[in-house]
N, C-alpha and C positions, 0 to 999 in steps of 0.2 A: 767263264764262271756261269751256272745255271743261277735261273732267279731263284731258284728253292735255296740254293748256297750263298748267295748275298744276301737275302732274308735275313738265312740264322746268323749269319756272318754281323750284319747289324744288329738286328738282336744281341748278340752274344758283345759287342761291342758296349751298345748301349747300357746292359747289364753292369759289365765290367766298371763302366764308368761310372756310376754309379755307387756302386757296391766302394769302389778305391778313392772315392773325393777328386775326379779327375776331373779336368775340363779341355778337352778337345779345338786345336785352331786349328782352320783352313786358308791357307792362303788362297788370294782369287786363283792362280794360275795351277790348280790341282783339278783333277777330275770332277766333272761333275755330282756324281755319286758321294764324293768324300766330303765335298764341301756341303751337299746335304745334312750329312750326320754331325756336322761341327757345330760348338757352340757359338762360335764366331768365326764368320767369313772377313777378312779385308788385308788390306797389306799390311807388312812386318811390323811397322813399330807401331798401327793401331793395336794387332794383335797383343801384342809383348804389351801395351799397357793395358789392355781389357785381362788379362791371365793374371796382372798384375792387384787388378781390381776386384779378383775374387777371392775367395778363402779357400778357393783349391789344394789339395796338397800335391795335386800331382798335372801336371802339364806336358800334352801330348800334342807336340808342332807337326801339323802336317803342312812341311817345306824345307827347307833348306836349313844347311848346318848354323849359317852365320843368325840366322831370322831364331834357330833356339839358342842360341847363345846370347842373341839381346834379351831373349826370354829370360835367360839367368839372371843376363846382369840384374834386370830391373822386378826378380824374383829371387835373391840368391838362398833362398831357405825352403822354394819348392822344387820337386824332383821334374824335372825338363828330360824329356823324352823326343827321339828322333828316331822315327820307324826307320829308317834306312842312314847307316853310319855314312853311305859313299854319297847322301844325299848336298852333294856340295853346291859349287855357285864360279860360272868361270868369271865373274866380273868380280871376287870379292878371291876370289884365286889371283886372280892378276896380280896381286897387290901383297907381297910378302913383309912381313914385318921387318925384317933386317934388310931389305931393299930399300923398303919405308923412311927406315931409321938415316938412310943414306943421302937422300933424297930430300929428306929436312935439311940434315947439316949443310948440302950441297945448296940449298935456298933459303940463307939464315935470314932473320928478322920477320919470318911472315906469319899469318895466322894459318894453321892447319883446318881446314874445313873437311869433315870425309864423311861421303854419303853412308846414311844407315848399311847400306848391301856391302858391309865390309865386313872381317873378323872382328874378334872381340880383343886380341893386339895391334889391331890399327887405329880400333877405338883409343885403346889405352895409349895413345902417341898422337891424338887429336886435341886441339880445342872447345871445337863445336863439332857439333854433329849437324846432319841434314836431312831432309828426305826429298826423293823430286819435286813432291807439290810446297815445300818450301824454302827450299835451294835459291830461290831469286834473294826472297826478303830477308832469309839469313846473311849473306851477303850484302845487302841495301842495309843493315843494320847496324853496319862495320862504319867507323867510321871514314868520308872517301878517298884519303892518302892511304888507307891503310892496305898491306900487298899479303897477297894471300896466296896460300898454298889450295888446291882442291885435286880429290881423290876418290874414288880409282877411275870413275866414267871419262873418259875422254868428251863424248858426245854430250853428256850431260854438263861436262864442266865448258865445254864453246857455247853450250846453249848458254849456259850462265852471264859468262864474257859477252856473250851479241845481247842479250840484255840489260845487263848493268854496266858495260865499258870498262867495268873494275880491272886491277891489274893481280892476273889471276896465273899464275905457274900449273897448268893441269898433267897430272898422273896419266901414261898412257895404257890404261886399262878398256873392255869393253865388254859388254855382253853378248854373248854366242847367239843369241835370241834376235836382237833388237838391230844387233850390226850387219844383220843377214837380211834384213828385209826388200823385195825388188824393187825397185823405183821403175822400171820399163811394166812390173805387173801392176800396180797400182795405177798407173795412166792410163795404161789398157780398159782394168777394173772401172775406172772416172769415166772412161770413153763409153763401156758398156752401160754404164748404170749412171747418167745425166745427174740425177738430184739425190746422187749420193754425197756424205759428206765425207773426209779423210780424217781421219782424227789417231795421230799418233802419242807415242811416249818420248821422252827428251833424250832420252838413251840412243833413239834413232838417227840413222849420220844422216847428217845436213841436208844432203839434194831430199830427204824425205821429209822433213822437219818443213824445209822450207814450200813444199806445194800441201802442205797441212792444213784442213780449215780451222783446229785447234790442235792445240799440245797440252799436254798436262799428265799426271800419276796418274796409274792405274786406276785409284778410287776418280779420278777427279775426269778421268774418262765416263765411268758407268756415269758418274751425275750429270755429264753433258748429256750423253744419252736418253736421261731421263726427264732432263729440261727441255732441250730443243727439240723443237717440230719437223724435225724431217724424219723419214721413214726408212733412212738406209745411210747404213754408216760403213764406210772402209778402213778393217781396225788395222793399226801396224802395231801390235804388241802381242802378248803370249795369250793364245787363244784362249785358255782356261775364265778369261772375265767374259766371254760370250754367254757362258752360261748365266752369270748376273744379268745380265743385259737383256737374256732370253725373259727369264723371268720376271725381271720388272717392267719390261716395254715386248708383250708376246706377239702384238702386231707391227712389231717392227723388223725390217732386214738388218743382219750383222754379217759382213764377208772380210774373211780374216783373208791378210796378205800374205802371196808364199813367199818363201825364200827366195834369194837368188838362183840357186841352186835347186829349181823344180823337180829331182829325183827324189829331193828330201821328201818333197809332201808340203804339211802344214807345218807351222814357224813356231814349234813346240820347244818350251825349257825340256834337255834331255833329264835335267836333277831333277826338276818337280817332277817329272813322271816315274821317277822311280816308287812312290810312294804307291802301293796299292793298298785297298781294303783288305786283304789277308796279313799285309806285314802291320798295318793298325792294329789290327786284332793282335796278332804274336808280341807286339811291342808292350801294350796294354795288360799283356797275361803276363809275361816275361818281366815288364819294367825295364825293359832293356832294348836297344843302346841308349844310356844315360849319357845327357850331357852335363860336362864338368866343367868348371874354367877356377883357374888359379884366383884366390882372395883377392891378391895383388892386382891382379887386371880389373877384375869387377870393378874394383874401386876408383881406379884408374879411366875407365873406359864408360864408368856411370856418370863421371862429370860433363864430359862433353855433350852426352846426353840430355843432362839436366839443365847445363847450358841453352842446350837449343830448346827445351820447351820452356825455358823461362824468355828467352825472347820472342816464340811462341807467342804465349801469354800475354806478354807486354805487349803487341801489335796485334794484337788479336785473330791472331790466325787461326 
């Protein structure tokens, strides 16, 4: 794209948005570019409550199918927009609702916990809901005989287990991203760059988790970032938060980890990148592809949610 044609392109965006009461979310792991022009940059379910918090009528998710469908739920009277329908999610894929429904019965008496990065019918077959950065305390919050169900993250759900002991039955789901990262290139990386730190996502399988000098959410990575005093960070998660990170610490190094599979390149969500700044634009003009989800599940799938930010709340997370 010529810069003359992203100019108008934003332009014509920003107009748009405007003119229709819209408000625009970027998730971190989108292009740099798109996350500029958004009203709100962060992960899903901050977004989904900041969309939630304005008088928007029209809401336009730049990410993934499941991240505007929590936008529904917890909007079900604004129009939610998904520039790209095929904008899916393989870890929230993993996880089919009539599988789901299978997978309870098969493990009765327990509490369902399922991380946000799911549908909005997995929701609707949950308890509580989760997010990485509070997937421990949600858990620690239970009381500790009680045995639990946790979904779709595999990786996420052992990190849970090796820190709480809890007795946890995990869904064997994973993300295409996170479960691809090298652990031979990251030692390498350590080896080349002495006072770098490693700092991954919990989504990451184990041997990478464990030579980590922290873990934590994608938000709860950038604030490491911005806290700690070192000058070089080895990221294991979807590069698109480099750009926050550029941003708010510009004399600092960031070296994203490849895959295992070094033909790939970089350790890029193939969903998120579907979004460009042309299909914003079309989406915007169009109002279309709308996202919809049945009365029934909203309702359904808003409790679990509400769930976890009332224990949220109470422990002050």
């Amino acid at each position: 794209m010529t810069e003359n044609k992203s100019k108008d392109l934003v332009s014509e965006i920003l107009r748009m948005k405007g003119e229709k009461n819209a408000v625009i979310l970027a998730h971190y792991y989108q292009e740099g570019n798109i996350q500029d022009i958004a009203d709100f940059v962060g992960d899903s379910l901050a977004l989904a409550q900041k969309a939630a918090d304005t008088d928007a009528d029209i809401i336009l998710f730049a990410g993934v199918r499941f991240m505007a469908e929590t936008a529904k739920i917890l909007s079900p009277s604004k129009k939610v927009l998904l520039p790209d329908r095929n904008a899916g999610c393989s870890l929230a894929d993993s996880c089919k609702a009539k599988d789901f429904r299978k997978f309870i019965k098969d493990n009765p008496g327990r509490t369902v916990i399922t991380y946000v990065n799911t549908t909005a019918e997995i929701k609707a077959l949950s308890d509580i809901s989760c997010t990485s950065s509070n997937a421990v305390e949600i858990v620690n919050s239970l009381p500790p005989g009680e045995k639990i169900i946790f979904a779709p993250d595999r990786n996420l759900g052992n990190h849970i287990i090796n820190m709480t002991g809890r007795d946890i039955v995990v869904w064997n789901g994973t993300c295409h991203v996170h479960e691809e990262f090298s652990l031979e290139a990251i030692i390498k990386m350590k080896e080349e760059n002495k006072n770098a730190k490693v700092i991954v996502h919990p989504e990451c399988e184990l041997p990478v988790r464990m030579i980590a000098d922290f873990i934590g959410s994608t938000a709860a990575l950038l604030n490491f970032t911005k806290k700690d005093n070192s000058n070089c960070y080895i990221i294991a998660t979807e590069p698109g938060i480099i750009h926050q990170m550029k941003k708010t610490n510009p004399g600092k190094i960031f070296l994203p980890v490849p895959p295992k599979d070094s033909t790939c390149g970089c350790s890029e969500c193939n969903f998120m990148k579907l979004i460009t700044m042309e299909k914003i634009y079309r989406c915007l003009k169009t109002e279309k592809p709308e996202i919809h989800v049945n009365s029934k599940i909203i309702d359904d799938a808003r409790k679990p949610i509400i769930r976890m930010l009332e224990i949220s709340q109470k422990q002050g997370l």
